[in-house]
N, C-alpha and C positions, 0 to 999 in steps of 0.2 A: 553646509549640508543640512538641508530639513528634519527637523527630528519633529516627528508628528505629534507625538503626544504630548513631548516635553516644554512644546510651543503653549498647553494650556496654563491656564489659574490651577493655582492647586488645590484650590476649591470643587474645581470642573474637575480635576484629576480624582480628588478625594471621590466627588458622587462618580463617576464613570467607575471606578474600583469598588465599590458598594453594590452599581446596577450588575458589571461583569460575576460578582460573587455572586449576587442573589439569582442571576442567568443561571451561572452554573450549579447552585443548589437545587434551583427549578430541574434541570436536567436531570441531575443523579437521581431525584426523587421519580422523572418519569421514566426514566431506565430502567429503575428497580422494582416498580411496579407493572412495566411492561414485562421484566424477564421470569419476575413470580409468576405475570398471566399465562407467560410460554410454560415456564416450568409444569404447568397447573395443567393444561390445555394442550400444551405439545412442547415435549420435551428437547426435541430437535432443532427446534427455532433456538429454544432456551440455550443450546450449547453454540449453536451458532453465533449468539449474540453477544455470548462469552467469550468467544473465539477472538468475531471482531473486534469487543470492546479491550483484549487485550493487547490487539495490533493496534489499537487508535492511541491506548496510554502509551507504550513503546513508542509511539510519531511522541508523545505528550513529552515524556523522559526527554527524549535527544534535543528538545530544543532547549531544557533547562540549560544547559553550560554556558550559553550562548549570555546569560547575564552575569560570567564572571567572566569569560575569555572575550577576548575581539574579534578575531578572524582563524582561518582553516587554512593552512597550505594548501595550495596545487594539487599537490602527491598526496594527502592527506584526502584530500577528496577524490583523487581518482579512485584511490585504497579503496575508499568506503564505496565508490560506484561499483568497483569491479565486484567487491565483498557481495555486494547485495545483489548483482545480476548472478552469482555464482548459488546463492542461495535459491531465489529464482526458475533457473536452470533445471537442479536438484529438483525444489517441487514440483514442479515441469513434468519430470521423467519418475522420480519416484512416488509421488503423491498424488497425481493426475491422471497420465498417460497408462502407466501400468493397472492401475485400479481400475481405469477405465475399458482396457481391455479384457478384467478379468469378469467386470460386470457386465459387458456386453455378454461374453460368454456364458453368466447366467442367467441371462433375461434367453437364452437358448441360439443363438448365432453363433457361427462355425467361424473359424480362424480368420476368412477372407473377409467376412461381412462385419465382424466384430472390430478388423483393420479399417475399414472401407468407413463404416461410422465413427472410430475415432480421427480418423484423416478427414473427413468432410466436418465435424466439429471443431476442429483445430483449427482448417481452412477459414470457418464460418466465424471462430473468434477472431482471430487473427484481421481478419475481415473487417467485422463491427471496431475494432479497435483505430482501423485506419480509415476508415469514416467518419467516426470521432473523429479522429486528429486533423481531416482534410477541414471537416465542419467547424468546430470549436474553437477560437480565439488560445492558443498557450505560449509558452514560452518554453526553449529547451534547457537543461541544467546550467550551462556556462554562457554568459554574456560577457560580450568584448563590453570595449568604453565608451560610454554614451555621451555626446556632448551636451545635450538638453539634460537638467535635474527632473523635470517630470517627464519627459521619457522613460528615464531610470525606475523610477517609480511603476509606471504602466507594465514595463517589461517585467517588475519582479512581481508586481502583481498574477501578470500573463505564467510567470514562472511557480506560482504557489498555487493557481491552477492547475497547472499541469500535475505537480505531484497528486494533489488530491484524482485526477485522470488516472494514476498510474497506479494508487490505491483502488481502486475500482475492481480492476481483473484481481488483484489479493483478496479483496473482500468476497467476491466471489468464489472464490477459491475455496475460504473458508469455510464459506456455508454450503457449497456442493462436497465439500469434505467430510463434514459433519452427516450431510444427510445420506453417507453410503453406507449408514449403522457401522461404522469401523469407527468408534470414538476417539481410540489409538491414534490411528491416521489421522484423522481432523484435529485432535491436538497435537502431534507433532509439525502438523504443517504449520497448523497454528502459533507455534511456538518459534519457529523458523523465520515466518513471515515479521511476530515481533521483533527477532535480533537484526531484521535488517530494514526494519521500520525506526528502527535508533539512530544508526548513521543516517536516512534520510529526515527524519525530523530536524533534523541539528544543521543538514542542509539550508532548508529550508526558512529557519531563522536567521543563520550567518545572510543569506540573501538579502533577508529583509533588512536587518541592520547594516549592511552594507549600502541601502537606498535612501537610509536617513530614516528610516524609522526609531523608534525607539527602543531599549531593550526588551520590556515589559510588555510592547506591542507586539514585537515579534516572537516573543515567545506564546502569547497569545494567541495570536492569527498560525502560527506553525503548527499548533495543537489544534485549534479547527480543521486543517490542509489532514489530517485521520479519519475524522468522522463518517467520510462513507465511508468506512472499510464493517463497523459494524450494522450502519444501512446493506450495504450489498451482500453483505455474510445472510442476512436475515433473507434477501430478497432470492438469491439464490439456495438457500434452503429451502422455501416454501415452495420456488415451482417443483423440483426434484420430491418431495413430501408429498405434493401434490397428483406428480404423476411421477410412479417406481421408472416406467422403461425410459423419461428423460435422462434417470443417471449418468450415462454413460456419456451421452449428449451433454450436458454439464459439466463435466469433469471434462472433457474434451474443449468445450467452448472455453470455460478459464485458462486452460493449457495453451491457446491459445493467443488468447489474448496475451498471457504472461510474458511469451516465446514473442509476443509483438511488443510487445513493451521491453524487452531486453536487449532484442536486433536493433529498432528501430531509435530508441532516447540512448540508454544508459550506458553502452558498450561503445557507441563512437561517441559519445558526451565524454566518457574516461578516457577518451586514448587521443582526445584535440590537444593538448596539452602535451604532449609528450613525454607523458609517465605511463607508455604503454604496460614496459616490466613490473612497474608495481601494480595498475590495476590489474592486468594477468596472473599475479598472484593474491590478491585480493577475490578475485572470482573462482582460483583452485580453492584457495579457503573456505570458502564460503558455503561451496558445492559439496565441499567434503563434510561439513559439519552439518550441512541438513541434510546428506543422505543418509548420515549416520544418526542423526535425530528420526527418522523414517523408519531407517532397521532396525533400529534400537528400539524406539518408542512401540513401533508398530509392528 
C-alpha cells in the first residue's frame, strides 16, 4: 500500500514539516488580525468567524486519534453518522426553522406568508445543494473495494471533498445564526455543529490512511476538509448584515441545505451496512443533545 509521505527523504519530510508549520503560523496570524478587524468594524462577522473557526478546530480534534488508532468499526461509524444527522436535524428545527419563522413575523408577515418564505427558502437550499452534488466531482462516505490502488486513492480524494461540501451548509448556518442578534442561539448552534464535527473529522482521516496515505498527512489534509465552515459562517453573515429582511431567507436557505445533506449522504451512508439500530440511536442522541443545547443555551 502507498504510503505518500512516508515514500520521501527525510530531509524532504524534515523541510515539508517546517513549510506546513510556517503555513500554519501565517494562517493564525491572518485570522487574528482579520477577526480583531471584524471585532473593530463589525462585531457580527467577528462572532461568526468564531463560530466557524470553532467548527473547523472540532474537524481538527477528530482527526488527531487517527495517529495512535488504525481503523473504526462499521458500527462505530454508522454511531457517529446517525449522531451527527441527529445533531443536524435538531439545528434544522430548533436553530433554523423556528427562528426563522419568528423573524419573518417581525420583519411584519402573517402566519401564511412567514410559512410560505420559510418553505420556498428551504426548497431553494435544499435546491442549491443538489446542484452542487449533480455538478461537483465527490465521493459518498462508504466505499466498497477498489481493485486499482490509485483508484482508491481518487475515490477518497473524491470523499474528502465531499465532507468539506457538506461543511458548507454548517458554515452557513453559523453565520446566518449569528447574524439574527440572538448570540445565544448562534452559539449553541455553534457549539452543536462542533460536537458533531468530531466524529466527522476522524472520518475523514481513517479514509485517508485507509488509501495509503500517511498518518501525518491524513491528519493534515482532514483538518483542511473544516476550513469552509469559517469561510461560509463569515460569507453568510455579511449578506444577512447586509440586508436585515434576508434573515429569514437565510436561516431558511441553510435549513435547507442541512435537511439536504442529511436525507441525501448521511442517513442512507449509516444504514448501507446494516447497523441500521445503532445509527437510529446515534441520531436520537444526537437530536436530543442539541435541542437541549438550544433551549438551554438559548
Amino acid at each position: 500500500m502507498l504510503k505518500a509521505m512516508d515514500a520521501f527523504p527525510l530531509r524532504l519530510r524534515s523541510r515539508f514539516a517546517f513549510l506546513a508549520s510556517l503555513a500554519g503560523l501565517l494562517v493564525c496570524l491572518g485570522v487574528y488580525r482579520l477577526w480583531a478587524y471584524f471585532d473593530a468594524h463589525a462585531p457580527t462577522l467577528a462572532l461568526a468567524l468564531a463560530g466557524g473557526l470553532m467548527a473547523a478546530a472540532a474537524t481538527a480534534a477528530g482527526t488527531l486519534p487517527i495517529l495512535t488508532m488504525r481503523t473504526l468499526s462499521a458500527r462505530v461509524q454508522d454511531s457517529m453518522y446517525g449522531f451527527g444527522a441527529g445533531i443536524m436535524l435538531a439545528a434544522t428545527a430548533f436553530s433554523l426553522t423556528i427562528p426563522g419563522l419568528d423573524a419573518a413575523a417581525q420583519e411584519g408577515h402573517g402566519p401564511w406568508a412567514a410559512g410560505a418564505i420559510m418553505a420556498t427558502a428551504i426548497l431553494l437550499g435544499g435546491a442549491a445543494l443538489l446542484a452542487v452534488d449533480r455538478v461537483l466531482p465527490h465521493e459518498h462516505f462508504i466505499k466498497g473495494r477498489e481493485g486499482v490502488e490509485v483508484q482508491r486513492l481518487r475515490r477518497t480524494w473524491l470523499f474528502v471533498f465531499a465532507i468539506a461540501l457538506h461543511n458548507l451548509p454548517e458554515g452557513l448556518a453559523i453565520g446566518v445564526g449569528y447574524a439574527g442578534n440572538d448570540v445565544a442561539r448562534g452559539t449553541a448552534l455553534a457549539i452543536g455543529i462542533a460536537i458533531q464535527d468530531i466524529p466527522e473529522g476522524l472520518v475523514v482521516a481513517v479514509a485517508l490512511l485507509s488509501a495509503g496515505y500517511s498518518r501525518a498527512f491524513s491528519v493534515l489534509l482532514g483538518m483542511a476538509s473544516g476550513l469552509i465552515e469559517p469561510i461560509a459562517a463569515v460569507f453568510g453573515a455579511a449578506v444577512v448584515v447586509w440586508s436585515a429582511p434576508l434573515l429569514p431567507w437565510g436561516l431558511g436557505f441553510a435549513a435547507g441545505a442541512m435537511l439536504f445533506v442529511v436525507s441525501h449522504e448521511i442517513i442512507p451512508e449509516s444504514h448501507r451496512q446494516g447497523h441500521e439500530a445503532y445509527a437510529t440511536a446515534g441520531l436520537l442522541v444526537g437530536f436530543v443533545l442539541m435541542m437541549v443545547l438550544d433551549t438551554a443555551l438559548a
